[in-house]
NUTI-699602 format. One record per residue (C-alpha): residue number from 1; chain; z, y, x. Coordinates in steps of 0.001 Angstrom, whole numbers. Each point is the difference from the previous one (the first is absolute). Example, Ala and Ser with C-alpha at 12.3 -4.5 7.8 and 13.67 -1.06 7.14 Angstrom:
<sites>
+-----+-----+---------+---------+---------+
| seq | mol |      pz |      py |      px |
+-----+-----+---------+---------+---------+
|   1 |   A |    7800 |   -4500 |   12300 |
|   2 |   A |    -660 |    3440 |    1370 |
+-----+-----+---------+---------+---------+
</sites>
This chain:
<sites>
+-----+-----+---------+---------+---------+
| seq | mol |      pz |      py |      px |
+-----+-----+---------+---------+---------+
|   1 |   A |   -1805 |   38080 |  105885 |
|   2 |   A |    -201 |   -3566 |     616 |
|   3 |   A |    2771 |   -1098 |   -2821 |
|   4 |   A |   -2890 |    2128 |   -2397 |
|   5 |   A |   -2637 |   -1856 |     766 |
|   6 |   A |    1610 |   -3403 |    -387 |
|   7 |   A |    1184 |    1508 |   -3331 |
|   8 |   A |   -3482 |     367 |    -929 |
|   9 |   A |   -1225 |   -2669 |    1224 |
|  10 |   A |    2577 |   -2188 |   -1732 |
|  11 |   A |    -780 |    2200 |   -2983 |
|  12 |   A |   -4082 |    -937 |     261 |
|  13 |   A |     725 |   -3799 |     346 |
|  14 |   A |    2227 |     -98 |   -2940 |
|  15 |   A |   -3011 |    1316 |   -2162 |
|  16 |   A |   -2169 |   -1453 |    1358 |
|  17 |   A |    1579 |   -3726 |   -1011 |
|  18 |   A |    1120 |    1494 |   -3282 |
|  19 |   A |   -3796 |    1449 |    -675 |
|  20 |   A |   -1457 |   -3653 |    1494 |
|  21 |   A |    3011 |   -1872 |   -2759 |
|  22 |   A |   -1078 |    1977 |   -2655 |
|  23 |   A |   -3884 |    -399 |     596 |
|  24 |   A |     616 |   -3905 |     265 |
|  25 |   A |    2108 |    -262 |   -3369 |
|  26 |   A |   -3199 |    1779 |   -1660 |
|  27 |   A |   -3078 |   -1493 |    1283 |
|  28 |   A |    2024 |   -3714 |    -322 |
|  29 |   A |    2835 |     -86 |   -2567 |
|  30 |   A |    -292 |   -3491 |    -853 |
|  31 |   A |     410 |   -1004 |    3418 |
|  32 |   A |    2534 |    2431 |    1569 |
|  33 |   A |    2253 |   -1386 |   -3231 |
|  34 |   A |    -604 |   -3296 |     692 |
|  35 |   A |     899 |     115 |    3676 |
|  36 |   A |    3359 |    2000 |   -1497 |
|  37 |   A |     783 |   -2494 |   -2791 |
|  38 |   A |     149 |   -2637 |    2875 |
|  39 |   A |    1844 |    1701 |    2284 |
|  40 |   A |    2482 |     432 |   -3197 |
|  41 |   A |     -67 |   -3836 |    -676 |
|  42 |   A |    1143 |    -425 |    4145 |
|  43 |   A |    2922 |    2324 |    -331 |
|  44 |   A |    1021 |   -1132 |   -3605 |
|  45 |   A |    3012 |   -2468 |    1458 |
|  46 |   A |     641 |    3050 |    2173 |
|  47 |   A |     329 |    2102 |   -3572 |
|  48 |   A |    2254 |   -2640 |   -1823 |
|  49 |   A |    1886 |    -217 |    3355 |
|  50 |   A |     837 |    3789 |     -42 |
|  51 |   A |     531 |    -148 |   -4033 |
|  52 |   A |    3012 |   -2590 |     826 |
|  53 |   A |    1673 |    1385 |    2546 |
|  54 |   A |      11 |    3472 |   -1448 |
|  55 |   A |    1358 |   -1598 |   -3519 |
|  56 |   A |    2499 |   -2235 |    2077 |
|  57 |   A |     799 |    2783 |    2728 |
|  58 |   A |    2256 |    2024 |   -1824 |
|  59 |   A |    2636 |   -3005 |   -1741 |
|  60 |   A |     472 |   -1488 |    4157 |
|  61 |   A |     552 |    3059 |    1553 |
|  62 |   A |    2558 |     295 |   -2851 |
|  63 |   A |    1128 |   -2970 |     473 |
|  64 |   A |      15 |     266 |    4609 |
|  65 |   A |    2232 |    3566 |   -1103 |
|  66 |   A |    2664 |   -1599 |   -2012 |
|  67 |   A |     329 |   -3719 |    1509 |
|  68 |   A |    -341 |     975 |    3939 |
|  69 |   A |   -2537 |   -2373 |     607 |
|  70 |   A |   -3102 |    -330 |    2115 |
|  71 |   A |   -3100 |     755 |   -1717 |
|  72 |   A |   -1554 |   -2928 |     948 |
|  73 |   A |    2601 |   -1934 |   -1834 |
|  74 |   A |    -163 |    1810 |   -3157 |
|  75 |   A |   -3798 |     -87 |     -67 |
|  76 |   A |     270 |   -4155 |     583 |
|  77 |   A |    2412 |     -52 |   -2911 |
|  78 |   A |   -1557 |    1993 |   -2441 |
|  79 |   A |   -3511 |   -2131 |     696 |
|  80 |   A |    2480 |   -2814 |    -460 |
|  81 |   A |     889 |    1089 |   -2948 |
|  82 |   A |   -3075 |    1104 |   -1658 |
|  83 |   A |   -1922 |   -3075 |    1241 |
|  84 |   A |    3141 |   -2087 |   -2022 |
|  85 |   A |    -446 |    2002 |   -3266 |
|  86 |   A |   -3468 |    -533 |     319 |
|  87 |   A |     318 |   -3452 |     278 |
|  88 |   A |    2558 |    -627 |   -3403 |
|  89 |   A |   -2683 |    2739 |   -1623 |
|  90 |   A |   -3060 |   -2737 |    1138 |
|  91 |   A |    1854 |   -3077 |   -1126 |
|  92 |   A |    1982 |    1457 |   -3143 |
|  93 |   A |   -1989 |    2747 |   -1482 |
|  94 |   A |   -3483 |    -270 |     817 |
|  95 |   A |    -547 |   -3363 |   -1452 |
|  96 |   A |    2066 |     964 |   -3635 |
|  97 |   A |   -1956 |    3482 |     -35 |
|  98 |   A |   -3659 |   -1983 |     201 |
|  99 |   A |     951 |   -2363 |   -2700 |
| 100 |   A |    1688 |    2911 |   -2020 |
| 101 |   A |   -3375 |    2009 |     961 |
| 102 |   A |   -2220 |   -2361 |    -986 |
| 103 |   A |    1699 |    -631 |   -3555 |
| 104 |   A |      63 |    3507 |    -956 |
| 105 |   A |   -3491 |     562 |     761 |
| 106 |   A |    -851 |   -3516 |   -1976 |
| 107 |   A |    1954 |    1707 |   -2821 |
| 108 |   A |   -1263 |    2854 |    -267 |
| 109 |   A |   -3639 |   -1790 |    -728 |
| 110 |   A |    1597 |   -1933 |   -2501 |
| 111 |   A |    1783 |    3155 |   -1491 |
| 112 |   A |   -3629 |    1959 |    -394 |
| 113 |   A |   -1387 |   -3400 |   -1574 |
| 114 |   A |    2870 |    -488 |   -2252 |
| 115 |   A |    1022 |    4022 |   -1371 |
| 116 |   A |   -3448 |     314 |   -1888 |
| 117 |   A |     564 |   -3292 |   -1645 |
| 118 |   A |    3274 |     799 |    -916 |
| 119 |   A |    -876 |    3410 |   -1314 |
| 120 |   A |   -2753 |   -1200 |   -2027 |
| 121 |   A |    2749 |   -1521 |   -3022 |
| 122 |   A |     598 |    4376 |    -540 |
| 123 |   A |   -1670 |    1776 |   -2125 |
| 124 |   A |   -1265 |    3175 |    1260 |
| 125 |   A |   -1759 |    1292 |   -2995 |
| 126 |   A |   -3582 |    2004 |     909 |
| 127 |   A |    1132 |     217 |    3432 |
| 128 |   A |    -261 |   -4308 |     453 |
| 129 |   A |   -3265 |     299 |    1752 |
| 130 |   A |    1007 |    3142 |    2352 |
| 131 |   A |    3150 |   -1726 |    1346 |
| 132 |   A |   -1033 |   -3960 |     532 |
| 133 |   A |   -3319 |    1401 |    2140 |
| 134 |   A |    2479 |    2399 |    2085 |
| 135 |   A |    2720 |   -2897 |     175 |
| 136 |   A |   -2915 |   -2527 |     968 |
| 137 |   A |   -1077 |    2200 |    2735 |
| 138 |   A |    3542 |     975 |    1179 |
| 139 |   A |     361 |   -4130 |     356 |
| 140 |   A |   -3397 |    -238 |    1618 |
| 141 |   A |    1078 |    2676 |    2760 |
| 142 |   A |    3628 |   -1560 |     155 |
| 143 |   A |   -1119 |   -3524 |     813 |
| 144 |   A |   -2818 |    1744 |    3309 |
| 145 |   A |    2647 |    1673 |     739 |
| 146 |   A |    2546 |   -2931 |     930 |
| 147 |   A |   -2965 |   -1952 |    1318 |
| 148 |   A |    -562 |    2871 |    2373 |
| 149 |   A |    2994 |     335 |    1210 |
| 150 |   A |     210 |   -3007 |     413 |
| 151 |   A |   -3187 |    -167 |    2246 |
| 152 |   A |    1979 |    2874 |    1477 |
| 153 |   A |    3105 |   -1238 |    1094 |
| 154 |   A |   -2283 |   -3638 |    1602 |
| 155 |   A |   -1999 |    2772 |    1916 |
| 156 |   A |    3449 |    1724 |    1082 |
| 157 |   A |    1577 |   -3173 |    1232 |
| 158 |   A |   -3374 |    -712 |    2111 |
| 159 |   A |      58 |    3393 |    1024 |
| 160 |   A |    3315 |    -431 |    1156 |
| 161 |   A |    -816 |   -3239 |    1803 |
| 162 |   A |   -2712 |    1810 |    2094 |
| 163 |   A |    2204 |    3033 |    1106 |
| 164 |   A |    3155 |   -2394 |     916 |
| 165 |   A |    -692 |      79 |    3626 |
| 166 |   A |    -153 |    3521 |     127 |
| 167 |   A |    3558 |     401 |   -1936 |
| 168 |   A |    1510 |   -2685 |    2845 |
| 169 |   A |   -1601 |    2326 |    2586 |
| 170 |   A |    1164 |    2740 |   -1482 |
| 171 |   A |    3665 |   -1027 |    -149 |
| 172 |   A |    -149 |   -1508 |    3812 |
| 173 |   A |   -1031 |    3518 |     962 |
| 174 |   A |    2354 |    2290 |   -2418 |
| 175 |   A |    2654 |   -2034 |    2261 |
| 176 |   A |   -1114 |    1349 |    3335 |
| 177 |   A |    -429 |    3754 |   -1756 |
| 178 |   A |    3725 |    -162 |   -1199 |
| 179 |   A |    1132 |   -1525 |    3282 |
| 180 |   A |   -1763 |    2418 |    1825 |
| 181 |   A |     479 |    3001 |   -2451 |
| 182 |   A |    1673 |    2127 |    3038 |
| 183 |   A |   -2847 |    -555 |    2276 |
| 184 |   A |   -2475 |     894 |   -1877 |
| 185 |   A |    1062 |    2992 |   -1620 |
| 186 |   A |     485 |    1070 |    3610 |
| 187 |   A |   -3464 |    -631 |     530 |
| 188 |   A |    -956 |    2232 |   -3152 |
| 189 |   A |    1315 |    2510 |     822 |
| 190 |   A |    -868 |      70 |    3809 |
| 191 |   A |   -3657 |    -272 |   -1845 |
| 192 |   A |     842 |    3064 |   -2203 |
| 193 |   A |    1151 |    1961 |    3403 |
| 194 |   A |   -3214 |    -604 |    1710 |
| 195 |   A |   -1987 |    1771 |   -2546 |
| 196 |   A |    2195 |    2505 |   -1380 |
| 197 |   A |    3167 |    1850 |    1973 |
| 198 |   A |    3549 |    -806 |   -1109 |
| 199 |   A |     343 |    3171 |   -1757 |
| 200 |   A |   -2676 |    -345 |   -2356 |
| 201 |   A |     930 |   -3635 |    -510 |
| 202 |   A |    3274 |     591 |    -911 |
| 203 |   A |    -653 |    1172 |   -3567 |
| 204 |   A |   -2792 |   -3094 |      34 |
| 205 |   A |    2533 |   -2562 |     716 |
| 206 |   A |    2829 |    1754 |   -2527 |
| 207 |   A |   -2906 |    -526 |   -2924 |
| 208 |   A |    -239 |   -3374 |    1208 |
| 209 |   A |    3856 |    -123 |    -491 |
| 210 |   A |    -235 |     636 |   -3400 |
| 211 |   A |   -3338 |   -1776 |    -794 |
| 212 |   A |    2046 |   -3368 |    1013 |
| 213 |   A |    3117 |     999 |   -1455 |
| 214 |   A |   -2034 |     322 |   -3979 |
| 215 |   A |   -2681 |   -2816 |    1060 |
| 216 |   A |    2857 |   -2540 |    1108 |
| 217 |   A |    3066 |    1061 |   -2698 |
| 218 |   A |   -3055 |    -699 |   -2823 |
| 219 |   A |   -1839 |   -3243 |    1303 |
| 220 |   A |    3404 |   -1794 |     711 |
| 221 |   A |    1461 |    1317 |   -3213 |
| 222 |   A |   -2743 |    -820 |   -2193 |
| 223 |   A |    -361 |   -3575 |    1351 |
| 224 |   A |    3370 |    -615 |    -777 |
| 225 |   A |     582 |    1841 |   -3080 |
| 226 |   A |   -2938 |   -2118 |   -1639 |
| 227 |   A |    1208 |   -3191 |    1162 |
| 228 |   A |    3614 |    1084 |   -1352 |
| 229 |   A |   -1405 |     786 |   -3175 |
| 230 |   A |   -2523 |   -2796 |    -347 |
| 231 |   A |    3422 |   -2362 |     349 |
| 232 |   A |    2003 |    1712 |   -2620 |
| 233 |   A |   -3294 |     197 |   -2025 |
| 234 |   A |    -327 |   -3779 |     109 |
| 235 |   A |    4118 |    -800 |    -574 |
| 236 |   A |    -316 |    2099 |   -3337 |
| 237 |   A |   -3386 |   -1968 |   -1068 |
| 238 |   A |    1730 |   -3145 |     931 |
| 239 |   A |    3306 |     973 |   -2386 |
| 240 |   A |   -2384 |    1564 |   -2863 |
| 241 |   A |   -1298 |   -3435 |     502 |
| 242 |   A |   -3914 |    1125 |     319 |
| 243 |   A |   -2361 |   -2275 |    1436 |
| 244 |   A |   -1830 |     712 |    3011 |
| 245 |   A |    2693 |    1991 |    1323 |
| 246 |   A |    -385 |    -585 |    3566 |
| 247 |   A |   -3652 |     901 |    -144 |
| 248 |   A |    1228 |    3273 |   -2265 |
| 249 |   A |    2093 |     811 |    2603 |
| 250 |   A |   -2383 |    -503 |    2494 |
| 251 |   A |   -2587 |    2484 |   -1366 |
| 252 |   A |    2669 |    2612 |    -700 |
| 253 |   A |    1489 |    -721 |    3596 |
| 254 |   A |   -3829 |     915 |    1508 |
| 255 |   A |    -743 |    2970 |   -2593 |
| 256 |   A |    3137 |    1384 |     871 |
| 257 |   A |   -1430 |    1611 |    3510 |
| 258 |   A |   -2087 |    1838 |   -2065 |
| 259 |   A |    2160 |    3246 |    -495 |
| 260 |   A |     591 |    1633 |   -3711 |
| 261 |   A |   -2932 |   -2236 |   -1575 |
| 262 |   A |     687 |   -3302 |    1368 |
| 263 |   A |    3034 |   -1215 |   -2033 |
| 264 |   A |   -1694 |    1029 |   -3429 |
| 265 |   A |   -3203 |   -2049 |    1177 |
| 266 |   A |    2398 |   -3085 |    1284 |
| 267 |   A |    1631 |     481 |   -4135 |
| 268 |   A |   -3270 |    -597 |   -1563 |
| 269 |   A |    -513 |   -3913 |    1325 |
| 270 |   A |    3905 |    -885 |    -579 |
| 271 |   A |    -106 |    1722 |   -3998 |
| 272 |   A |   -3849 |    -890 |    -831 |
| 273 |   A |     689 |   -3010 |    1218 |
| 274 |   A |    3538 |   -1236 |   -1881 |
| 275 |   A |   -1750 |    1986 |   -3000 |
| 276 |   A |   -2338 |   -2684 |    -597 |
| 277 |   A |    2697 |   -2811 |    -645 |
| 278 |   A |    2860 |    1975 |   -1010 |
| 279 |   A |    -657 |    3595 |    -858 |
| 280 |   A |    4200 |     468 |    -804 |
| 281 |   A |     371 |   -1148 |    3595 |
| 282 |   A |   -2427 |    2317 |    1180 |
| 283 |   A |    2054 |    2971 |   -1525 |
| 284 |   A |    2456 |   -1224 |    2386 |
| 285 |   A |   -1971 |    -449 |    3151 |
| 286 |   A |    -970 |    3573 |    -976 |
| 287 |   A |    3620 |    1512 |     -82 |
| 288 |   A |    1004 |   -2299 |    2943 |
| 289 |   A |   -2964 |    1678 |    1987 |
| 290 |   A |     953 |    3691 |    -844 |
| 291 |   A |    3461 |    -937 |    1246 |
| 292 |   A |   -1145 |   -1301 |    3477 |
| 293 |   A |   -2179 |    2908 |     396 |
| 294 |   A |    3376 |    2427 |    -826 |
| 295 |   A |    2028 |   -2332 |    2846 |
| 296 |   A |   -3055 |     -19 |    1879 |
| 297 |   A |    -102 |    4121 |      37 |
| 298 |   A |    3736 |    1098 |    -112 |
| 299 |   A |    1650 |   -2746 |    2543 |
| 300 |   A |   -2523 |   -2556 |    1755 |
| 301 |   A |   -2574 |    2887 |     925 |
| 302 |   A |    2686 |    2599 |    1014 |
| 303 |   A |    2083 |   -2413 |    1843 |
| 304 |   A |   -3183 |   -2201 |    2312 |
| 305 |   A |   -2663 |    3511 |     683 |
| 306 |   A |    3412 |    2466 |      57 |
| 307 |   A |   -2625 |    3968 |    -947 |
| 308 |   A |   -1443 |    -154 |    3100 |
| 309 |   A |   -3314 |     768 |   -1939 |
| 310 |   A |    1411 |    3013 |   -1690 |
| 311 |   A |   -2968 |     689 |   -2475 |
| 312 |   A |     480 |     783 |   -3722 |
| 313 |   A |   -1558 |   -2259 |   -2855 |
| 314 |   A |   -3004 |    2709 |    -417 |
| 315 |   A |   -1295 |    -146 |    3476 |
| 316 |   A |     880 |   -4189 |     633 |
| 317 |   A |   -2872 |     241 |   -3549 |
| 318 |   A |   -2268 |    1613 |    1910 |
| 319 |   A |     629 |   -1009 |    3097 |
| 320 |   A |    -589 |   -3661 |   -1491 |
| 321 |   A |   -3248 |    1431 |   -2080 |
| 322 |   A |   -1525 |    1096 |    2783 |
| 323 |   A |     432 |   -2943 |    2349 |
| 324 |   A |    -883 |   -2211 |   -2411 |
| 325 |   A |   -3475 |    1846 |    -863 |
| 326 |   A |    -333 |     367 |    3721 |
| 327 |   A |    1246 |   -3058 |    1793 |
| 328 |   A |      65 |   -3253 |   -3066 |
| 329 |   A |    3143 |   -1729 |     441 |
| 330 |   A |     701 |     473 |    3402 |
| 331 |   A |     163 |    4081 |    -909 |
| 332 |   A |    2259 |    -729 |   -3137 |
| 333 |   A |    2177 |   -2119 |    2567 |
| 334 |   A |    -271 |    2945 |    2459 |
| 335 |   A |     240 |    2947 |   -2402 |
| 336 |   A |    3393 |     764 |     -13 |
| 337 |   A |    1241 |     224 |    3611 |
| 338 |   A |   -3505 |    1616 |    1201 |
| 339 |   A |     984 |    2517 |   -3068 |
| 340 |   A |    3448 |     589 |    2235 |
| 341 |   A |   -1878 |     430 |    3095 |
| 342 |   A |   -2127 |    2109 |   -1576 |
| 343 |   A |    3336 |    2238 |   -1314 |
| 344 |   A |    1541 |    -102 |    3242 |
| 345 |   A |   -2874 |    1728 |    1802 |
| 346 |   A |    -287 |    2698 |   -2729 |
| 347 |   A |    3232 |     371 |     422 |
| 348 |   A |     -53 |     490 |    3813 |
| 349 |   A |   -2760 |    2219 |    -358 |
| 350 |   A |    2137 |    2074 |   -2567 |
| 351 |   A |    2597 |     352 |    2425 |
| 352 |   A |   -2185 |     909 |    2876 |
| 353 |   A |   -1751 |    2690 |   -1750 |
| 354 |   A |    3456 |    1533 |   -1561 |
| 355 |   A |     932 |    -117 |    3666 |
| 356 |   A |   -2739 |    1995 |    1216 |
| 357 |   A |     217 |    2480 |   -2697 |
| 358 |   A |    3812 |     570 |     799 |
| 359 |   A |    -898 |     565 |    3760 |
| 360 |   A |   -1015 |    3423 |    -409 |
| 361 |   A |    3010 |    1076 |   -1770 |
| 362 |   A |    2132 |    -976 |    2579 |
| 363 |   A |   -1705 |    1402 |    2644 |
+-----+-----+---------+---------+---------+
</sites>
């Protein structure tokens, strides 16, 4: 009698702060967001924190399993590490990709100025007036284009500037989660217990299983499958002698976390832009591209994401459609292993409800 009553009364103060939550988000939206968008902004190095470890998690337990050594150790030398390649990256790269940058988008100004001109000795017959207003345009849009992005990219750096502090906080504490990774998973799932008994947890914490095993096979195979790629897309643009090439390979080293879509967008800038200087050249650039992309799909994909996703081109499309309507960016980023998430419980509840049919048959 008395465990029923706490029930309820358990039961009555759970709606009642739901029904006082809801009432509050109505009456004061504004201000119930506000007071959430701040709280965001105090836990965002706690967010990039947890986004580190959980990309760098998986490569040092690999690496405690196969060189018997203390975590500790391996997490000190892969900071070690990072912290070095970031450093040559600072010194070496950053520096030739600004100047690089800041050419190309100089360029391209002069390239809407100058194609008009140039077009202007042609005769076009009737259609003269038709295509020098559309070119004139098209040059007009090309040179606010370059000028905002390169407002863009000044904003970005400042932007960059202003969150720095929370990326060094973020790293400090990514080290004490991956230190402590033992200890508090322990405390998880002692968390998980004290709301919900360890038989109804158990198929919780299998999900969870295979939630990390997709989340953490894609995030640390993407990363480095773009950053492979972006390399070998800069060595051919170097040999093919293009210019720009480390900036080309830059953009096609960032679009290529964007599954499906994002090497055919990272093409555009390299072709377009070797196009307007050397359109044989561009051919080139073109056919080098399609023959990344082919590497990229048969042997660099398979070999750093293994099929842990296990979704066919149709439903990656949609998958990526519907993030992307949904979620911006961060869906189209997403899309893909939520879509094998989203397989895996269909799936499971597939299986469960083919069980339960069968159950009478045996009985």
């Amino acid at each position: 009698m008395l465990k029923e009553k706490r029930k309820f009364i358990e039961y009555v103060i759970v709606v009642c702060i739901a029904t006082f939550l809801t009432v509050w988000l109505i009456m004061d939206r504004a201000g119930v967001m506000s007071i959430f968008s701040k709280f965001l902004n105090v836990l965002t190095p706690f967010f990039i924190g947890f986004a580190i470890a959980y990309i760098l998690n998986q490569p040092i337990t690999k690496l405690e399993k196969r060189f018997k050594i203390k975590r500790i150790y391996v997490i000190l030398i892969t900071y070690l590490a990072l912290l070095l390649i970031l450093t040559i990256f600072s010194v070496s790269l950053v520096p030739k990709i600004y100047d690089n940058g800041s050419k190309l988008i100089s360029d391209i100004s002069k390239w809407g100025e100058q194609i008009p001109a140039q077009l202007q000795s042609y005769d076009f017959g009737a259609y003269d007036t038709i295509i020098y207003d559309n070119l004139s345009k098209g040059a007009e849009l090309l040179s606010k284009f370059s000028n905002l992005l390169l407002t863009n990219i000044i904003e970005g750096l400042v932007g960059f500037a202003l969150v720095f502090f929370n990326i060094i906080l973020g790293i400090i504490i990514s080290i004490y989660m991956l230190a402590d990774k033992d200890s508090l998973k322990k405390s998880f799932t002692q968390l998980i217990h004290a709301f919900i008994s360890k038989k109804k947890a158990s198929p919780f914490f299998d999900f969870l299983g295979d939630v990390n095993n997709v989340f953490s096979h894609f995030l640390t195979g993407l990363i480095v499958e773009a950053f492979i790629i972006g390399i070998l897309a800069f060595v051919g643009f170097s040999i093919l002698g293009v210019k720009y090439a480390i900036v080309l390979g830059f953009i096609i080293c960032l679009t290529n976390v964007i599954p499906y879509f994002g090497p055919f967008i990272g093409a555009v800038p390299a072709i377009l832009t070797t196009f307007m200087y050397d359109p044989v050249k561009a051919l080139w650039v073109a056919i080098f591209i399609v023959i990344l992309q082919q590497v990229d799909g048969s042997i660099v994909g398979p070999k750093v994401m293994g099929n842990y996703i296990g979704l066919k081109p149709i439903w990656i499309i949609l998958s990526i459609s519907i993030g992307g309507g949904f979620g911006g960016l961060l869906g189209i980023l997403l899309a893909i292993p939520l879509g094998a998430i989203a397989k895996i419980l269909i799936m499971k509840f597939i299986e469960k409800r083919e069980a339960h049919q069968k159950m009478p048959q045996q009985g």
